[in-house]
N, C-alpha and C positions, 0 to 999 in steps of 0.2 A: 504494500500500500504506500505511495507515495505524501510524503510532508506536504504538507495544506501551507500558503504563505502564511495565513496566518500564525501554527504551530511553530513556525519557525520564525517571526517575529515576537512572538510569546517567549523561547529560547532565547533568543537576545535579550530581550529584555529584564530576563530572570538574571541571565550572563552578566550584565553591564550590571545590577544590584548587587551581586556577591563580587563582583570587581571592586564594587563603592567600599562595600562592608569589608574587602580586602584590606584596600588601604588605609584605612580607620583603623586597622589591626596593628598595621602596621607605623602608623601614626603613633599611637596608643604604647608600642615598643620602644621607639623613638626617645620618646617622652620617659617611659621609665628606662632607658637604658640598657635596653635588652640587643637591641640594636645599633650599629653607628650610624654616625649622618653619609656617611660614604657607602653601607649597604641601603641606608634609605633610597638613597641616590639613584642607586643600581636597579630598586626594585621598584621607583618613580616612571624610569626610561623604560623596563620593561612593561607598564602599565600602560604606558601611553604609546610605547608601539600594538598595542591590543587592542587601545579603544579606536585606533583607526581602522579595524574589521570590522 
């Protein structure tokens, strides 16, 4: 059975919210420490080569 566009804009959009909730995570790290601002960095650029799909 072939994806309906809609299903597969329903997918994105589910995709781009745990992307959000991603970086809040990782914001959230940041912040306490858990992570550097140079792995921040790294995991800012690979975010936003992602939201360009």
């Amino acid at each position: 059975m072939a994806d309906k566009p809609s299903d597969r804009i329903r997918f994105c959009v589910i995709a781009r919210g745990s992307l959000s909730e991603t970086l809040n995570h990782l914001i959230d790290a940041l912040n306490e420490d858990f992570i550097s601002e140079e792995q921040m960095q790294l995991f800012r650029n690979k975010i936003t080569d992602v939201e360009k799909y």
